[in-house]
N, CA, C and O atoms as a GROMACS GRO file, in nm:
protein
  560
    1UNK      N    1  -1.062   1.555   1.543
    1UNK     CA    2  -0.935   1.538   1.476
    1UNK      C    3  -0.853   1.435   1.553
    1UNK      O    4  -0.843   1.434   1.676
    2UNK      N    5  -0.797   1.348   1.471
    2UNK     CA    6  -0.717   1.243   1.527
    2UNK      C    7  -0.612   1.256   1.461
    2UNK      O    8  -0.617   1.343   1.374
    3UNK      N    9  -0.454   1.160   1.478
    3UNK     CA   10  -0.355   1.174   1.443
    3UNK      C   11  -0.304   0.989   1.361
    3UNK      O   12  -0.300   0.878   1.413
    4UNK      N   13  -0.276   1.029   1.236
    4UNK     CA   14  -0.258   0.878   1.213
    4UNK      C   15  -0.151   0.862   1.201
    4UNK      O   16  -0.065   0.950   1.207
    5UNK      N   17  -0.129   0.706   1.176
    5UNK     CA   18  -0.036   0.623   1.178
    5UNK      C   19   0.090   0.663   1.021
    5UNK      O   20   0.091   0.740   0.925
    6UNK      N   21   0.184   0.547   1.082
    6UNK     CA   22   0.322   0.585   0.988
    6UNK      C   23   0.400   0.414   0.984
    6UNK      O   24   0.519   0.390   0.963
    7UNK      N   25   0.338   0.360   0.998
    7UNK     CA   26   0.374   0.214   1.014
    7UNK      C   27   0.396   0.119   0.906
    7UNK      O   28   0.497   0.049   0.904
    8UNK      N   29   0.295   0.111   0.808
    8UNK     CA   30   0.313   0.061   0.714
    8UNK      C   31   0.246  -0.060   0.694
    8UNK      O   32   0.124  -0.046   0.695
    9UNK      N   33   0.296  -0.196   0.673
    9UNK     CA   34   0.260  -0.313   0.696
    9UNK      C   35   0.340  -0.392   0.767
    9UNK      O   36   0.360  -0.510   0.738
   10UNK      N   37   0.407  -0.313   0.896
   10UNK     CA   38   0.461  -0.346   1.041
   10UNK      C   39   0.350  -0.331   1.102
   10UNK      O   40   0.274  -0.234   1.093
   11UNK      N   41   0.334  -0.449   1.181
   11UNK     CA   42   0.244  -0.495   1.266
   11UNK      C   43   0.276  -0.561   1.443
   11UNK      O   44   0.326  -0.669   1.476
   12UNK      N   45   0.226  -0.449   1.526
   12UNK     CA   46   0.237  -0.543   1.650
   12UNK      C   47   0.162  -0.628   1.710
   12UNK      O   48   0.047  -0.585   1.715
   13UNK      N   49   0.178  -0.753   1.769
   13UNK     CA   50   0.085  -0.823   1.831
   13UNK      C   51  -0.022  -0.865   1.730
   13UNK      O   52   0.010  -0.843   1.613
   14UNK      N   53  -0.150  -0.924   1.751
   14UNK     CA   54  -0.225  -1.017   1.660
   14UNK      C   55  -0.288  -0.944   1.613
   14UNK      O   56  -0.248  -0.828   1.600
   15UNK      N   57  -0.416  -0.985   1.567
   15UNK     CA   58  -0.534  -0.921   1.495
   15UNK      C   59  -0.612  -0.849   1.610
   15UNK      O   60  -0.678  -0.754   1.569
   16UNK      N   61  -0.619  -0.872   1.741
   16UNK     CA   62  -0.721  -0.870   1.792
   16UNK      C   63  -0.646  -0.718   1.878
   16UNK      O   64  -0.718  -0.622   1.908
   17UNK      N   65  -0.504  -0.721   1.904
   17UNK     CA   66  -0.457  -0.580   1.979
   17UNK      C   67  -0.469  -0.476   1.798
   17UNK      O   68  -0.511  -0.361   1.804
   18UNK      N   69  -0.435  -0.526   1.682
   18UNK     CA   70  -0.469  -0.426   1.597
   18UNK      C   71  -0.560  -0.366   1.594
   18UNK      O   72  -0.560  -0.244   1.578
   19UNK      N   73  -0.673  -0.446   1.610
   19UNK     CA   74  -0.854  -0.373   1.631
   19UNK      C   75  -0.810  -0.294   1.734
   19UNK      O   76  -0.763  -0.185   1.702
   20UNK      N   77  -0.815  -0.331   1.882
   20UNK     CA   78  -0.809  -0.252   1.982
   20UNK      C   79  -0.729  -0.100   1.945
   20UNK      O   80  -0.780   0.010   1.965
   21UNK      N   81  -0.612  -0.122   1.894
   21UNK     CA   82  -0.525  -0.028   1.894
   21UNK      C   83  -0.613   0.065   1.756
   21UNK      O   84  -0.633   0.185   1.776
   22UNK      N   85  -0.651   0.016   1.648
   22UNK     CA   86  -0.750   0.083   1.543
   22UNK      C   87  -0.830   0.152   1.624
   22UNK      O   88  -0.831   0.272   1.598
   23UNK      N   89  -0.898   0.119   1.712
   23UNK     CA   90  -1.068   0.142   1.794
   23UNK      C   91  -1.007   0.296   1.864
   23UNK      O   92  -1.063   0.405   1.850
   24UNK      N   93  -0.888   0.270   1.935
   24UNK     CA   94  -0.842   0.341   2.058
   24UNK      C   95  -0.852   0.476   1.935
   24UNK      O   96  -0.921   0.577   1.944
   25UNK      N   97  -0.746   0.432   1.811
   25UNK     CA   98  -0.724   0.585   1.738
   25UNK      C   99  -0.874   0.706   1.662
   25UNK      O  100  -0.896   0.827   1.660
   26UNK      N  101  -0.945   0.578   1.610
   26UNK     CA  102  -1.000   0.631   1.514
   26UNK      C  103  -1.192   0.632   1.589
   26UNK      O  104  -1.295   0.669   1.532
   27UNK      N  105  -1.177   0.586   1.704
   27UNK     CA  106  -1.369   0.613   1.726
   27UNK      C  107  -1.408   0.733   1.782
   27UNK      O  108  -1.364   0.767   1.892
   28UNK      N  109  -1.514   0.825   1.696
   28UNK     CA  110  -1.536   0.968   1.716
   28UNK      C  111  -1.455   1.059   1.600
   28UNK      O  112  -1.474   1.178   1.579
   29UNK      N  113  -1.361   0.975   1.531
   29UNK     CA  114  -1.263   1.077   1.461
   29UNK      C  115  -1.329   1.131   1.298
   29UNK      O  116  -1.375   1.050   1.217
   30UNK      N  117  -1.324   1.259   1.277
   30UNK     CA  118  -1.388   1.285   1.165
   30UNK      C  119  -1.252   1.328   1.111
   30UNK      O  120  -1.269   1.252   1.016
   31UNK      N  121  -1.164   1.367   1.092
   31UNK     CA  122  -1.025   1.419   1.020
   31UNK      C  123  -0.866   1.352   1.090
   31UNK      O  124  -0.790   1.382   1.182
   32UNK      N  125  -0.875   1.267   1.005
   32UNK     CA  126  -0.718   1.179   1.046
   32UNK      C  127  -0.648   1.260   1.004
   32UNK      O  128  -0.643   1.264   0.882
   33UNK      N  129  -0.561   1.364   1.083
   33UNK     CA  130  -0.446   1.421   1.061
   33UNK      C  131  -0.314   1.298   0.994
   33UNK      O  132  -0.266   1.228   1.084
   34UNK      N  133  -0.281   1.282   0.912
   34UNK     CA  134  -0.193   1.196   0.870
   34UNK      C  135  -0.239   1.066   0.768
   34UNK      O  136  -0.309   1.082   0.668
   35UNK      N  137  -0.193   0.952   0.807
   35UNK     CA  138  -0.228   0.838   0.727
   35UNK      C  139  -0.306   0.737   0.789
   35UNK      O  140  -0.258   0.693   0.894
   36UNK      N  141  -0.408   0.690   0.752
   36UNK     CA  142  -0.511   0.604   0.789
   36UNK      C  143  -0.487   0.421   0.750
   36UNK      O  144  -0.527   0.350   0.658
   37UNK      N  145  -0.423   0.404   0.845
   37UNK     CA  146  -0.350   0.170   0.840
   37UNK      C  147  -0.438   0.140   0.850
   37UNK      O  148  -0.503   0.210   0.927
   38UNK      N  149  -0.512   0.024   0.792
   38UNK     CA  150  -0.618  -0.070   0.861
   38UNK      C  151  -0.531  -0.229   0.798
   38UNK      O  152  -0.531  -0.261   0.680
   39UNK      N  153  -0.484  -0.286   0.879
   39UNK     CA  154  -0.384  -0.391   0.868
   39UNK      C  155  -0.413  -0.507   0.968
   39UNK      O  156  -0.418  -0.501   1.091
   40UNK      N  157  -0.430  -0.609   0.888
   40UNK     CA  158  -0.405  -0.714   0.994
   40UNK      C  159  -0.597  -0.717   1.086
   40UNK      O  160  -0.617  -0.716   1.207
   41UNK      N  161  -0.672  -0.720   1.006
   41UNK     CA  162  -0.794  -0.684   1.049
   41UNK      C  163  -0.876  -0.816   1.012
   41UNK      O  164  -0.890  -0.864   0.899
   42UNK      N  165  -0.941  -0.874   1.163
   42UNK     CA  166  -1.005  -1.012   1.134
   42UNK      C  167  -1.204  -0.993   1.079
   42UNK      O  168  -1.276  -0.895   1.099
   43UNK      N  169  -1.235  -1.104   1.021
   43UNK     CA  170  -1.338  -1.085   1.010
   43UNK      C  171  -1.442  -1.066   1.112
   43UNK      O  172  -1.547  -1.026   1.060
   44UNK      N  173  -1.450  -1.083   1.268
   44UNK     CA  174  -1.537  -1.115   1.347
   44UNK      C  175  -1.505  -0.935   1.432
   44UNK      O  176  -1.532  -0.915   1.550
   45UNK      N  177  -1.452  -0.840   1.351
   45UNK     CA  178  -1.408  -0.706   1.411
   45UNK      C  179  -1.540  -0.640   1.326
   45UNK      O  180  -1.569  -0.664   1.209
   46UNK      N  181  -1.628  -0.527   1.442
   46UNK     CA  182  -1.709  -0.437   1.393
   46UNK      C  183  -1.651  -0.279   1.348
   46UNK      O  184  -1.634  -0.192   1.433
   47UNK      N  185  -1.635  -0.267   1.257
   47UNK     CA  186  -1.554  -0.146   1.195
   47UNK      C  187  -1.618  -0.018   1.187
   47UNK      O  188  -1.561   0.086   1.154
   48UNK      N  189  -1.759  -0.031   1.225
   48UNK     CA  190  -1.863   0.063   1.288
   48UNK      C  191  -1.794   0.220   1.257
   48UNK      O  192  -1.806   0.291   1.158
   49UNK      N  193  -1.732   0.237   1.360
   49UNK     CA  194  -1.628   0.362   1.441
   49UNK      C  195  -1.599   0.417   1.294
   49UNK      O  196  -1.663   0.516   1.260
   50UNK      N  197  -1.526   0.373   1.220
   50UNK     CA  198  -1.475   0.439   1.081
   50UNK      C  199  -1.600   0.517   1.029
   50UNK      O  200  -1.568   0.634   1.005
   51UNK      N  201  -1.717   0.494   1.008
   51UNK     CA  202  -1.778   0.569   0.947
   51UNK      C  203  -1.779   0.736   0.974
   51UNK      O  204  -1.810   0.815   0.885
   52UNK      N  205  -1.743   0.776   1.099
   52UNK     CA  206  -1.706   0.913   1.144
   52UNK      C  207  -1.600   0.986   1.040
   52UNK      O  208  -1.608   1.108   1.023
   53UNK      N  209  -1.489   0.899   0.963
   53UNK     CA  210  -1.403   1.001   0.922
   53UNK      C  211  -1.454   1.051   0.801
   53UNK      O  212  -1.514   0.965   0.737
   54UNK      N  213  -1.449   1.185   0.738
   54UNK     CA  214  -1.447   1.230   0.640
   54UNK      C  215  -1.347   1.291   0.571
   54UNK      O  216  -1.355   1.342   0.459
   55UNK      N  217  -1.227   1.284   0.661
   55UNK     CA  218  -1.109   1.280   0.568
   55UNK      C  219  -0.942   1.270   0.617
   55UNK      O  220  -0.904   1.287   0.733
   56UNK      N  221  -0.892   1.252   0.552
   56UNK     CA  222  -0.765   1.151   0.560
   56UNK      C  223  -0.646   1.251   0.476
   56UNK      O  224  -0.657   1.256   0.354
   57UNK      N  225  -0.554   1.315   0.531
   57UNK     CA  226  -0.465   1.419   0.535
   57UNK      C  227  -0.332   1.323   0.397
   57UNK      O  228  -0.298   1.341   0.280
   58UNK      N  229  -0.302   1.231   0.498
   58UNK     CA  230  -0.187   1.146   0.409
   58UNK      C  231  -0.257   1.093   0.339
   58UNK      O  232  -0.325   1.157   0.259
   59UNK      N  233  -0.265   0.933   0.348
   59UNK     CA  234  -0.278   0.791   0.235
   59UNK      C  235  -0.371   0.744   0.316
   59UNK      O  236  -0.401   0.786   0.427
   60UNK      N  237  -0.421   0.642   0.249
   60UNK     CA  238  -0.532   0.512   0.262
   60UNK      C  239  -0.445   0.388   0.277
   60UNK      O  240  -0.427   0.332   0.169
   61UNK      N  241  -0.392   0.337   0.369
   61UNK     CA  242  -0.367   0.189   0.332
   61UNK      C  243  -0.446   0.034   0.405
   61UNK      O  244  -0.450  -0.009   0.520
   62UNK      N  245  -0.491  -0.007   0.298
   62UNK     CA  246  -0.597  -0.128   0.367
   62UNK      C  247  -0.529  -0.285   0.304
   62UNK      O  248  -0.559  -0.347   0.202
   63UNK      N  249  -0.423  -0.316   0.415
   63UNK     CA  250  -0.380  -0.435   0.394
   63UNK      C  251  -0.401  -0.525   0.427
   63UNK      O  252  -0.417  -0.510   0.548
   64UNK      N  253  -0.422  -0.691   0.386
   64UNK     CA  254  -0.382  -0.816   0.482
   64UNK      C  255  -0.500  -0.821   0.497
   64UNK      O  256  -0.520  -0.869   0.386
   65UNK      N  257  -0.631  -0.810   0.552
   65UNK     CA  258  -0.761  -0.773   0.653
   65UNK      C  259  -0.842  -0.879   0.556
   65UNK      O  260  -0.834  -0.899   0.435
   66UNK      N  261  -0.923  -0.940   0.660
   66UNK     CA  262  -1.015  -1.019   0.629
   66UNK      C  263  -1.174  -1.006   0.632
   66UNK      O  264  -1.264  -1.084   0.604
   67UNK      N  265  -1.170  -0.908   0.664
   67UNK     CA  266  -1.330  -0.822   0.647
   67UNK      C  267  -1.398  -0.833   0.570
   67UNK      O  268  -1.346  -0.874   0.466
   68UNK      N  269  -1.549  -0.808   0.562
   68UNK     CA  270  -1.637  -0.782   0.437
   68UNK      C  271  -1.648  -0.667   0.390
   68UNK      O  272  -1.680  -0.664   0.271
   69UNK      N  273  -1.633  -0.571   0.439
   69UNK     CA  274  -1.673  -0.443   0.421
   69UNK      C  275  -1.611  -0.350   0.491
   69UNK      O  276  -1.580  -0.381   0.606
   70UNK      N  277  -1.575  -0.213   0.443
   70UNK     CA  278  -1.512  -0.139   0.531
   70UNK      C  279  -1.607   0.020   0.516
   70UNK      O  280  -1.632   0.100   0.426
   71UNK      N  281  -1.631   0.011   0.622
   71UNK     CA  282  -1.723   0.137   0.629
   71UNK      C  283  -1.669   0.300   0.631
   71UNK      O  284  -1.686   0.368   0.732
   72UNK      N  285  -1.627   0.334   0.554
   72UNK     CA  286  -1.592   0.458   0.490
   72UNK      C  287  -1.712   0.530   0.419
   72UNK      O  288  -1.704   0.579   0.306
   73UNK      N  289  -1.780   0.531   0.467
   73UNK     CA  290  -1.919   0.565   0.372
   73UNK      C  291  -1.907   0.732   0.351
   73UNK      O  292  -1.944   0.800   0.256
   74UNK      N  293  -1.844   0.769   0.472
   74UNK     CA  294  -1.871   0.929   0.488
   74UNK      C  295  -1.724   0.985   0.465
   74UNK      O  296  -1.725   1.107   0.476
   75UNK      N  297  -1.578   0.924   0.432
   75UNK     CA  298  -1.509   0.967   0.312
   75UNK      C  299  -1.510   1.036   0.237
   75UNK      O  300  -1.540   0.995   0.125
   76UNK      N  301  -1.480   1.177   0.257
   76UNK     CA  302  -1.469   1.273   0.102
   76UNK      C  303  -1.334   1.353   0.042
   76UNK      O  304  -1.317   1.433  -0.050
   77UNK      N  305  -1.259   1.300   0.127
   77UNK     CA  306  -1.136   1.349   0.077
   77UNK      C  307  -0.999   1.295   0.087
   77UNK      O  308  -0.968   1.287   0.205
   78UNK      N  309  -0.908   1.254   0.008
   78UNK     CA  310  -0.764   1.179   0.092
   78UNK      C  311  -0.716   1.302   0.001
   78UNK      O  312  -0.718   1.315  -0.121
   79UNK      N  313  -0.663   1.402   0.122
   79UNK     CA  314  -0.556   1.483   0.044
   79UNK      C  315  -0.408   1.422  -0.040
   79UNK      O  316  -0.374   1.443  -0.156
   80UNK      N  317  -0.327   1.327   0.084
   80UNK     CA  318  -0.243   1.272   0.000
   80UNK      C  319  -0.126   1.384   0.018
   80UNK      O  320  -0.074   1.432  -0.082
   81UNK      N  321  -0.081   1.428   0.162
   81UNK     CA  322   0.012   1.500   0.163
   81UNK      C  323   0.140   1.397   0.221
   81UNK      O  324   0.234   1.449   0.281
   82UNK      N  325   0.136   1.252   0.198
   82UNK     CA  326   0.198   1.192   0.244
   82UNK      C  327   0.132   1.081   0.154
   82UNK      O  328   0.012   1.070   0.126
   83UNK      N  329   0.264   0.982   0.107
   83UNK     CA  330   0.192   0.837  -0.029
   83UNK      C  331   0.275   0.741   0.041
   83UNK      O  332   0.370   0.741   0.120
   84UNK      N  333   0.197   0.655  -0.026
   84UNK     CA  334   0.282   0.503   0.062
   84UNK      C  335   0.345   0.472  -0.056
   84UNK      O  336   0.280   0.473  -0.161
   85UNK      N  337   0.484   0.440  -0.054
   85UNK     CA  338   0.548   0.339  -0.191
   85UNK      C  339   0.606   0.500  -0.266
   85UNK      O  340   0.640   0.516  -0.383
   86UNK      N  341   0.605   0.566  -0.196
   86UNK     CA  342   0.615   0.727  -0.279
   86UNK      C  343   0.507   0.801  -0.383
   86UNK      O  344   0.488   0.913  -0.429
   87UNK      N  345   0.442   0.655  -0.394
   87UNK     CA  346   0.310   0.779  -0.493
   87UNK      C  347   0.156   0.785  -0.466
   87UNK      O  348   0.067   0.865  -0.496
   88UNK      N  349   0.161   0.659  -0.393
   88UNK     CA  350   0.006   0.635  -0.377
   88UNK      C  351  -0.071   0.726  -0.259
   88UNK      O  352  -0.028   0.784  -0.159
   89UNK      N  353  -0.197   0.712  -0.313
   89UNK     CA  354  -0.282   0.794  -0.187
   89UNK      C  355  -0.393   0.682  -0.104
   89UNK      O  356  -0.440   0.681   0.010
   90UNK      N  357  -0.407   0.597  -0.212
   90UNK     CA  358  -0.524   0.468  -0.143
   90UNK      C  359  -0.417   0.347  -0.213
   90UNK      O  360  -0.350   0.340  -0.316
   91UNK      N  361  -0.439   0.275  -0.117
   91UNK     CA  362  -0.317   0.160  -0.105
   91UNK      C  363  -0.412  -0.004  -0.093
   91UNK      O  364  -0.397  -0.047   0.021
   92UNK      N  365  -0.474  -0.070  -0.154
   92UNK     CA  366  -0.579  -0.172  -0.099
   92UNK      C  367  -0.467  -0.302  -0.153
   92UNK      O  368  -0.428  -0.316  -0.268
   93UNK      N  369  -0.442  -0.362  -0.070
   93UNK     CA  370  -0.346  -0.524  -0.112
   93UNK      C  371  -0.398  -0.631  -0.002
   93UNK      O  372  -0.412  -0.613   0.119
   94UNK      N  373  -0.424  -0.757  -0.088
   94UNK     CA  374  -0.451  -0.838  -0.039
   94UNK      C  375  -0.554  -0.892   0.093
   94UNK      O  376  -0.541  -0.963   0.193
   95UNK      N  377  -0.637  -0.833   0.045
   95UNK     CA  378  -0.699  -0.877   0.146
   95UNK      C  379  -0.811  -0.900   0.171
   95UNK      O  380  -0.912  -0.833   0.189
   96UNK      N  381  -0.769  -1.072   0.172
   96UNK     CA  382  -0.857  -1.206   0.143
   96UNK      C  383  -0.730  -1.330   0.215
   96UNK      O  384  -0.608  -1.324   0.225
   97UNK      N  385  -0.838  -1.441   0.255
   97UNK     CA  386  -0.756  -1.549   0.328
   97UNK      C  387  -0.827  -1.672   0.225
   97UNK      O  388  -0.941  -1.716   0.230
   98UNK      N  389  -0.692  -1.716   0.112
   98UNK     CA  390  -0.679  -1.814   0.050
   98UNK      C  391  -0.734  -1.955   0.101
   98UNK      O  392  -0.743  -2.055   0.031
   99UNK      N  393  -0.762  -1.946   0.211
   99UNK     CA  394  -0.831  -2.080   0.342
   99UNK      C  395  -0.926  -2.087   0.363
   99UNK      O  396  -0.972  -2.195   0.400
  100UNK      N  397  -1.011  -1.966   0.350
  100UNK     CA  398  -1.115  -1.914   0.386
  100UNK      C  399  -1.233  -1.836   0.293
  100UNK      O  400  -1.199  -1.788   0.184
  101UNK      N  401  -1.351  -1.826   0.333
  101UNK     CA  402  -1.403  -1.737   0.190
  101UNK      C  403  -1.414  -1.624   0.268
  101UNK      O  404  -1.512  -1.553   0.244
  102UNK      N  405  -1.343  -1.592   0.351
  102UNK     CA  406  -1.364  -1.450   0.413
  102UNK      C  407  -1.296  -1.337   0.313
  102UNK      O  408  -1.224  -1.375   0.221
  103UNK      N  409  -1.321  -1.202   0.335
  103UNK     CA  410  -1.217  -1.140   0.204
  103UNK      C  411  -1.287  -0.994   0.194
  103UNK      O  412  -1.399  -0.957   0.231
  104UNK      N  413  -1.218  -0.949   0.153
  104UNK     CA  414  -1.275  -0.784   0.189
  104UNK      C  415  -1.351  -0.791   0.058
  104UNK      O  416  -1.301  -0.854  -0.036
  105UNK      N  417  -1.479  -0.724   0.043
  105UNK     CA  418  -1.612  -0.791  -0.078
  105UNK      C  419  -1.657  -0.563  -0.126
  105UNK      O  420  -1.703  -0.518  -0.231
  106UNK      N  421  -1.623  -0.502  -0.025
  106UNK     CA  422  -1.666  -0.377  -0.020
  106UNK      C  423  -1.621  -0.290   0.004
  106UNK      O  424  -1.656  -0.263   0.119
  107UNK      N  425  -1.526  -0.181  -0.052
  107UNK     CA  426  -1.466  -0.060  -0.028
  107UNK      C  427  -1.560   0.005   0.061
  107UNK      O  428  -1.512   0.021   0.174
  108UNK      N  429  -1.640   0.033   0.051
  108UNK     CA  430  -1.791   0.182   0.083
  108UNK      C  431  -1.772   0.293   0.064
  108UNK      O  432  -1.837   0.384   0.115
  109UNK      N  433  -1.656   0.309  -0.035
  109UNK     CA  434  -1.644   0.470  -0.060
  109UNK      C  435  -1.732   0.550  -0.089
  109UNK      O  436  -1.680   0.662  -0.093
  110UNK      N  437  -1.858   0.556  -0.115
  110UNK     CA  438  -1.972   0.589  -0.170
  110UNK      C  439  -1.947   0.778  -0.191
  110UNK      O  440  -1.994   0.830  -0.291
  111UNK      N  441  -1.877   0.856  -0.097
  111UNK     CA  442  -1.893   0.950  -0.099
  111UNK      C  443  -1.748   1.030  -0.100
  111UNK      O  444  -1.737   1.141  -0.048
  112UNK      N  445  -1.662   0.978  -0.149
  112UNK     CA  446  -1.567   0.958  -0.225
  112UNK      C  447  -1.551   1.059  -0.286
  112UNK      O  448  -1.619   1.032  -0.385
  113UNK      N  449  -1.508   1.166  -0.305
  113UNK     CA  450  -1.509   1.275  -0.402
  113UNK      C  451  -1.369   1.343  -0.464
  113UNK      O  452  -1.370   1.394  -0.576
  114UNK      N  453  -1.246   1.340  -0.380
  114UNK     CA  454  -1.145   1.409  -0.447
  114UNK      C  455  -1.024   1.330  -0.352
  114UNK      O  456  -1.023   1.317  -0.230
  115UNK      N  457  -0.922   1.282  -0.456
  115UNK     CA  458  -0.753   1.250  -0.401
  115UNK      C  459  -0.670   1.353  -0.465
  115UNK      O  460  -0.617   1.339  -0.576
  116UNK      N  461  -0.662   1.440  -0.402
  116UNK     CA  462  -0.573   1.542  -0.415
  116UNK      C  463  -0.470   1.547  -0.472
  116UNK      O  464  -0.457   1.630  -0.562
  117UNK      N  465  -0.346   1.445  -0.431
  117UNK     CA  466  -0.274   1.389  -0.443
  117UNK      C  467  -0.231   1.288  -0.452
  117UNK      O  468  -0.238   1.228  -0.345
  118UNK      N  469  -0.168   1.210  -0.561
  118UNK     CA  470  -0.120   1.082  -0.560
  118UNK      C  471  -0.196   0.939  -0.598
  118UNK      O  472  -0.318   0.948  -0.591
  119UNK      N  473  -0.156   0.839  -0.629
  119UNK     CA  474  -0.261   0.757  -0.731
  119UNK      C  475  -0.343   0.675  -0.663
  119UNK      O  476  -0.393   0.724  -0.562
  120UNK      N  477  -0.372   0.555  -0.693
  120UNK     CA  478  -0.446   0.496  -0.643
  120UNK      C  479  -0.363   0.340  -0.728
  120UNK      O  480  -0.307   0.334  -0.837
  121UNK      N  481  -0.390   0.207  -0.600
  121UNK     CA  482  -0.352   0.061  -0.598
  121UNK      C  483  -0.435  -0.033  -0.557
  121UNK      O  484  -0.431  -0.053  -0.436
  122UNK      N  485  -0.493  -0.085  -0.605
  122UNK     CA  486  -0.617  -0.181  -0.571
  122UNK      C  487  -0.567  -0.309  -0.677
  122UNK      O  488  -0.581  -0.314  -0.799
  123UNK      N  489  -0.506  -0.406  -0.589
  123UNK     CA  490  -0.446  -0.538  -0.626
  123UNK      C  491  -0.448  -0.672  -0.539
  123UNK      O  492  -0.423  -0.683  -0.419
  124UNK      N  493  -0.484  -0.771  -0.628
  124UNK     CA  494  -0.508  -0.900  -0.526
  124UNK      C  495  -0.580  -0.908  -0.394
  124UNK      O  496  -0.522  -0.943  -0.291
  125UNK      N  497  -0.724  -0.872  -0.400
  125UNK     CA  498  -0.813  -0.856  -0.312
  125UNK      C  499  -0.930  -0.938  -0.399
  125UNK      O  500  -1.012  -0.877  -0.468
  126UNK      N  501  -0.927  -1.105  -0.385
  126UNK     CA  502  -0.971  -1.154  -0.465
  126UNK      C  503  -1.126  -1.131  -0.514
  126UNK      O  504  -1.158  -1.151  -0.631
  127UNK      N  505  -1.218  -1.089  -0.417
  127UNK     CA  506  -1.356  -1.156  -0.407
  127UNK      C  507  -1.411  -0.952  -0.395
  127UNK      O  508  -1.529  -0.924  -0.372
  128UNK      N  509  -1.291  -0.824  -0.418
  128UNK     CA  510  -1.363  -0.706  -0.403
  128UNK      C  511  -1.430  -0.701  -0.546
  128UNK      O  512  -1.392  -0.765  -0.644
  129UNK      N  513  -1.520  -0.625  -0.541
  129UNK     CA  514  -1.652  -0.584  -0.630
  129UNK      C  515  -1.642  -0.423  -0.658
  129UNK      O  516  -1.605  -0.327  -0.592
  130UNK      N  517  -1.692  -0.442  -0.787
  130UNK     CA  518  -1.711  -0.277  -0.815
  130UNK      C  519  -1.570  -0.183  -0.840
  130UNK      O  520  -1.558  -0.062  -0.859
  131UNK      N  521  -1.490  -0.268  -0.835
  131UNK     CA  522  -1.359  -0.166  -0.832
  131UNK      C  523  -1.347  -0.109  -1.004
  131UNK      O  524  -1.326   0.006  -1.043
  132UNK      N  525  -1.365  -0.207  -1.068
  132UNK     CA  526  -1.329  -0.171  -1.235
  132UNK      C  527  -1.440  -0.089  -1.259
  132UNK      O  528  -1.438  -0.060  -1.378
  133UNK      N  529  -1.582  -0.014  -1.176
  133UNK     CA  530  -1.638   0.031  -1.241
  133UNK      C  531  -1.610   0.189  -1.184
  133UNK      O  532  -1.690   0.266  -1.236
  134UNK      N  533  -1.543   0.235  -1.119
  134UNK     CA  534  -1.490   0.340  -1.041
  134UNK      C  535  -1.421   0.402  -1.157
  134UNK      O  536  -1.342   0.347  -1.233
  135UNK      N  537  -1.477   0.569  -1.160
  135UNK     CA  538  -1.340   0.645  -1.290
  135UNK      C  539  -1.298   0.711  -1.186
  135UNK      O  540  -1.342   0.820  -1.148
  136UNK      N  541  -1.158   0.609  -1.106
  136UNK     CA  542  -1.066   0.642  -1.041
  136UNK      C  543  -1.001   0.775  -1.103
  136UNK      O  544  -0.963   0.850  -1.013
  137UNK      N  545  -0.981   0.819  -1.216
  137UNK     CA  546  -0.923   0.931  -1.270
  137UNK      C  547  -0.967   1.067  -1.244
  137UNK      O  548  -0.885   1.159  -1.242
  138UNK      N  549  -1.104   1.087  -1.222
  138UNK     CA  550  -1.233   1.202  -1.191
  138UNK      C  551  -1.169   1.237  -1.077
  138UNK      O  552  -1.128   1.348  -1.044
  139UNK      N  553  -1.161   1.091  -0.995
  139UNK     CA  554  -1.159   1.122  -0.815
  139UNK      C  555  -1.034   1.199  -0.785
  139UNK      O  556  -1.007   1.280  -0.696
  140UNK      N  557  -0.937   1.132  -0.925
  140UNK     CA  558  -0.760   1.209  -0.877
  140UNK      C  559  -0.771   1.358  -0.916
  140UNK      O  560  -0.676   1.434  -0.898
   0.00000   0.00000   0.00000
């Protein structure tokens, strides 16, 4: 059990203390007490460590990040006792670099099963896949 974040899309220091500071919270963690940030995340970061959580108390928010893939594979629950924006439970914005063809290409929710609470936002993440074929509605 780990304890998450409350930050938002306030960010300290670069990409490279965000990883660190991501790594420090979440490697070994199978239950994020709270809300799970992944913000400000460069492509050349191994996101490995995430695959441990299987579930996430507050919200999902995956902003800004330039990644291919985010390894959530073993994900089965965002209760959603806490929403970002007041309603949401998974929060995905932007994130892709207009400069670059880097760009987040892969949720990995694969095992994905119930949001308890609160909706779901998946917007302007140019190059993600598979999102329109998700019955986001089942999962709520």
């Amino acid at each position: 059990v780990c304890a998450g974040t409350l930050n938002g899309l306030s960010v300290t220091g670069d990409a490279q203390h965000q990883y660190q500071t991501l790594h420090k919270m979440y490697n070994n963690c199978e239950i994020v007490m709270g809300n799970l940030e992944i913000v400000l995340i460069d492509h050349t970061q191994d996101l490995s460590f995430l695959q441990t959580i299987r579930e996430v108390t507050g919200y999902i928010l995956i902003a800004m990040n330039v990644f291919a893939s985010l390894p959530l594979q073993n994900l089965r629950v965002i209760r959603g006792t806490q929403f970002y924006e007041e309603k949401y439970a998974l929060f995905v914005l932007l994130n892709y670099n207009p400069n670059t063809t880097h760009a987040l290409r892969q949720l990995g929710l694969n095992q994905l099963t119930e949001i308890l609470a609160g909706g779901v936002y998946i917007e302007k993440n140019a190059q993600l896949c598979h999102v329109d074929t998700v019955e986001w509605k089942d999962i709520m």
